[in-house]
N, C-alpha and C positions, 0 to 999 in steps of 0.2 A: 644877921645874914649868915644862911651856914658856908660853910669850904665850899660846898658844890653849888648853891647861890652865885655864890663870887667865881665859882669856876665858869658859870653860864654866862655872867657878863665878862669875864677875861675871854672867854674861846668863841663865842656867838656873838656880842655883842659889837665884833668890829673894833676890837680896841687893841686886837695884836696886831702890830705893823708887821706884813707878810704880803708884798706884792705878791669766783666761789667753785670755791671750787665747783665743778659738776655737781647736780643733783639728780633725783632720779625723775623719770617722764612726771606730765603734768596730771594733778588728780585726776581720776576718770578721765582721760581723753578718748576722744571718738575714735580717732585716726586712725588709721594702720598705713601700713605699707610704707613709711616714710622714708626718706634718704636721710642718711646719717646727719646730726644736729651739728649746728656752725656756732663754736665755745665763743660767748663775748663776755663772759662772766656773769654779771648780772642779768644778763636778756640775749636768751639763747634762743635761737632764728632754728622751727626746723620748716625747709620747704616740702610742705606734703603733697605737692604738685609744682610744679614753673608757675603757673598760676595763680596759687596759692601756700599760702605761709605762715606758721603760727610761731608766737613768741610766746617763749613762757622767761616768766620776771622770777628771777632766782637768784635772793638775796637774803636767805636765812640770817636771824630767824623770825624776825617780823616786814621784810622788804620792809627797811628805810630807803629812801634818796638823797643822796648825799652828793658831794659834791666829785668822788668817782666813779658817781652815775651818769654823770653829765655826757663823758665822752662817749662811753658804752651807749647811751642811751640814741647818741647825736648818732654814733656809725650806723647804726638801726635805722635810723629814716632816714640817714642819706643811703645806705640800701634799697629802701623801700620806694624812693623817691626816683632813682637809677635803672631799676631793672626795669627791660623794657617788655617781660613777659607776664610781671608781676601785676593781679588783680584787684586783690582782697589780702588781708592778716588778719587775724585774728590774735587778741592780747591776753594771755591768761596768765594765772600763776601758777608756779611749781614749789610754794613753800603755803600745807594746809592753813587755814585760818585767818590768810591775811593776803590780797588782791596786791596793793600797793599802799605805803604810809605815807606817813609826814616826813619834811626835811631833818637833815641829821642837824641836832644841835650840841654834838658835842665836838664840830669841827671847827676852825675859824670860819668868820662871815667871808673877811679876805680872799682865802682860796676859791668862794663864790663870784664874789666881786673884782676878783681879780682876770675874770678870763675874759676872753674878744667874746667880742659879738658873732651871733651868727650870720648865717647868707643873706638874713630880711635886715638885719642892722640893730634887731632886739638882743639881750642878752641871751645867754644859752640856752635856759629852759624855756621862757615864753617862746623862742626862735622853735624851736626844735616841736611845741604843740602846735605853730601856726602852721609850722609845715607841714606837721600832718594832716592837718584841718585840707591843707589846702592842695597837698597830693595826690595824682589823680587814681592812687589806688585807696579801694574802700575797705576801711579800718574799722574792726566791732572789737569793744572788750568782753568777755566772759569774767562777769564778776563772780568769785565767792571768797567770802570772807571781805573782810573790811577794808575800801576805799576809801583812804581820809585824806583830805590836805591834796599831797602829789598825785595820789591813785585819785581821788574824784575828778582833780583836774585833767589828765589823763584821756579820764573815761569823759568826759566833757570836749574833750577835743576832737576825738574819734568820731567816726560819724554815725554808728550803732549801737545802744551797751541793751545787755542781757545778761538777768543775776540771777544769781539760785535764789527761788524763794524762801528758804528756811535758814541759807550760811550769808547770804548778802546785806553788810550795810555798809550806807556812804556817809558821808560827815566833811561838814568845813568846819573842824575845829578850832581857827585860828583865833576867833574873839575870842573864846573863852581862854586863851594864854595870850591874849593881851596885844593880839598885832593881827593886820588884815590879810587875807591871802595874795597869794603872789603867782598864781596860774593863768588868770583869766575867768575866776568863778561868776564875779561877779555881772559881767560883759555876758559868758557862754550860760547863765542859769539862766539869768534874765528873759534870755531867749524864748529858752524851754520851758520852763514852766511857769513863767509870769513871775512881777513885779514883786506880788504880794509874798507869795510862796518863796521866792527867793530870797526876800528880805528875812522868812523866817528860818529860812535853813540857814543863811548865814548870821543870822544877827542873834540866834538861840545856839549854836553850835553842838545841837541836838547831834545825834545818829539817827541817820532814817534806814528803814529796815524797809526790808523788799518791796514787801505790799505795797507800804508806804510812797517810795521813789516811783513803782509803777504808777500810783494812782496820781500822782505831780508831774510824772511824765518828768521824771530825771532820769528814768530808764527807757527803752522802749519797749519792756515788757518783761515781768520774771517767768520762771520755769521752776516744775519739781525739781530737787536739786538731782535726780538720779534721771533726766531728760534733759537738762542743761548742754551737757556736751555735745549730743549726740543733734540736739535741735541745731544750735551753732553751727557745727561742724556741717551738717546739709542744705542751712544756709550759705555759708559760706562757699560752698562746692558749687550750689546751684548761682551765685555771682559770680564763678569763678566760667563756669561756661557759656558767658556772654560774652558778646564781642566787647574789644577793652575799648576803642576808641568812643561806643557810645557808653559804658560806664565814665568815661571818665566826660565825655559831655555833659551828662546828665549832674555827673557831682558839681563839675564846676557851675553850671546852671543851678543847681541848690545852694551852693555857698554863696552866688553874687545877692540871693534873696535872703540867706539867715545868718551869714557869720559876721562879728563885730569887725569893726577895722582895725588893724593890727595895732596903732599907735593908744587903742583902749586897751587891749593886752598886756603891752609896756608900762602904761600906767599904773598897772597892777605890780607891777613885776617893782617899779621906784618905788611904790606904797610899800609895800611889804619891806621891802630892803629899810625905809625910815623906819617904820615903826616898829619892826624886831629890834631894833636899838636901844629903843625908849626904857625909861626905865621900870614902868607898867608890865612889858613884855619879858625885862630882865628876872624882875623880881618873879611873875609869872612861873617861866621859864626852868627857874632855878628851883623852885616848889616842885613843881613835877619829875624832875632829875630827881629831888630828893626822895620823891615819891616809888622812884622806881621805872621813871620814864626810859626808854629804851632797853631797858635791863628787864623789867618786870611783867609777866605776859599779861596777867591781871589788867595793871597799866593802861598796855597797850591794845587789849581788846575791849574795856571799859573808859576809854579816854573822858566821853562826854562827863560820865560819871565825877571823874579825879580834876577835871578842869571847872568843875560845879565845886567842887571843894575847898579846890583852890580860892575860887575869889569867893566862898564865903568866910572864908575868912579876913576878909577888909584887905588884902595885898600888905598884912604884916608881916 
């Protein structure tokens, strides 16, 4: 076992007792005319209308989610959940190449496991998707670059997603590092794009690339990537000038027909918490640190690649 092997299961694996700066606008964005952006560090709210609102994820230099995403993340939807003029967001990124990633594992599990519950009684992140899911303003992500892990679930939760055809892929990479996700993939693919296809996105921990996610209908449709914003952004405007009481009838009316029950999103959330532990996951875990995981952009834009590596080699 190397030093950073044994650093992944001392700092990750739950064994320590322990109860951005600004960046600049988001790639290509449509928008103009904005009112000044509202700093939350990682996910900065700008309102480009009372109506409408776009968050750009700004977390250099590959947006991980960690665990001081959590709160950042939470005052976001409870914003979003709050304002009583608010229609639509739109979610994008403002750091090129990478949408949203995987959980940070170079934190304790602790500082995870250690926090209350949210408003539904789920832990913090499942709480915080369901609520998006299930608030009555409508939520699209603007994928480009790589959703894996937390950004697929994310974009899963939302009630729109739209990728650049040529910079967008998604990915549940967790089996291939040894542990199940902890979003709701499971529950929210299912949905979407059937049984079958979903068993294979999550149980091959492939990347699916644009096309791809369009044709399984894990996206709702890709775009050139030099039409992506601009398509969004008119979307978005044109939901934003409807009346709010029947969007949000209508949403709720679509969720009591597609969205799982929260206590199978929880579910997810205790699975993932067991089996990041194990020692499958450690060992895992601690190969791809060594590999250059969070550190190495290779890495982190080639995950599937590096995680196919890993268990070829027997989990020695």
């Amino acid at each position: 076992m190397t030093m950073r092997t044994a650093m992944a299961a001392l700092l990750f694996g739950g064994l320590v007792s322990a109860h951005a700066a600004d960046a600049g606008p988001p790639h290509g964005s449509a928008t103009t005319n904005k009112s000044p952006e509202v700093g939350i560090r990682q996910f900065r709210i700008t309102r480009v209308t009372p109506e409408y609102w776009r968050v750009a994820i700004n977390h250099p230099p590959f947006n991980i989610f960690g665990p001081d995403s959590i709160p950042q993340l939470d005052a976001v939807v409870g914003q979003i959940e709050s304002d009583p003029q608010l229609k639509v967001v739109v979610f994008e990124s403002a750091v090129p190449g990478f949408f949203l990633t995987h959980y940070d594992f170079l934190t304790p599990l602790a500082q995870t496991t250690g926090m209350a519950p949210g408003p539904t009684g789920l832990p913090p992140l499942p709480d915080m998707l369901v609520r998006l899911s299930r608030a009555p303003v409508v939520s699209i992500v603007e994928i480009r670059g790589r959703a894996s892990g937390v950004g697929s679930e994310l974009a899963l939760a939302s009630d729109m997603r739209f990728a650049s055809r040529e910079k967008a892929v998604l990915s549940q990479f967790e089996i291939g590092a040894g542990f199940t996700p902890g979003g709701g993939p499971m529950a929210r693919l299912s949905r979407l794009v059937g049984r079958g296809r979903a068993l294979e996105i999550l149980l091959s921990g492939n990347d699916v690339d644009g096309a791809l996610a369009e044709r399984y209908g894990y996206v709702n449709r890709t775009l050139p990537d030099a039409e992506l914003d601009k398509f969004v952004d008119a979307l978005a405007r044109r939901i934003a000038s409807f009346d709010r009481q029947s969007i949000s009838d209508i949403k709720k009316l679509v969720n009591a027909a597609t969205l799982p029950p929260d206590d199978a999103i929880g579910a997810e959330w205790s699975g993932f918490i067991t089996s990041v532990q194990r020692p499958a996951a450690q060992t895992a875990i601690g190969k791809l640190l060594d590999a250059g995981l969070q550190k190495n952009p290779d890495v982190e834009t080639n995950l599937a690649r590096y995680t196919g590596m890993v268990n070829a080699q027997g989990g020695k």
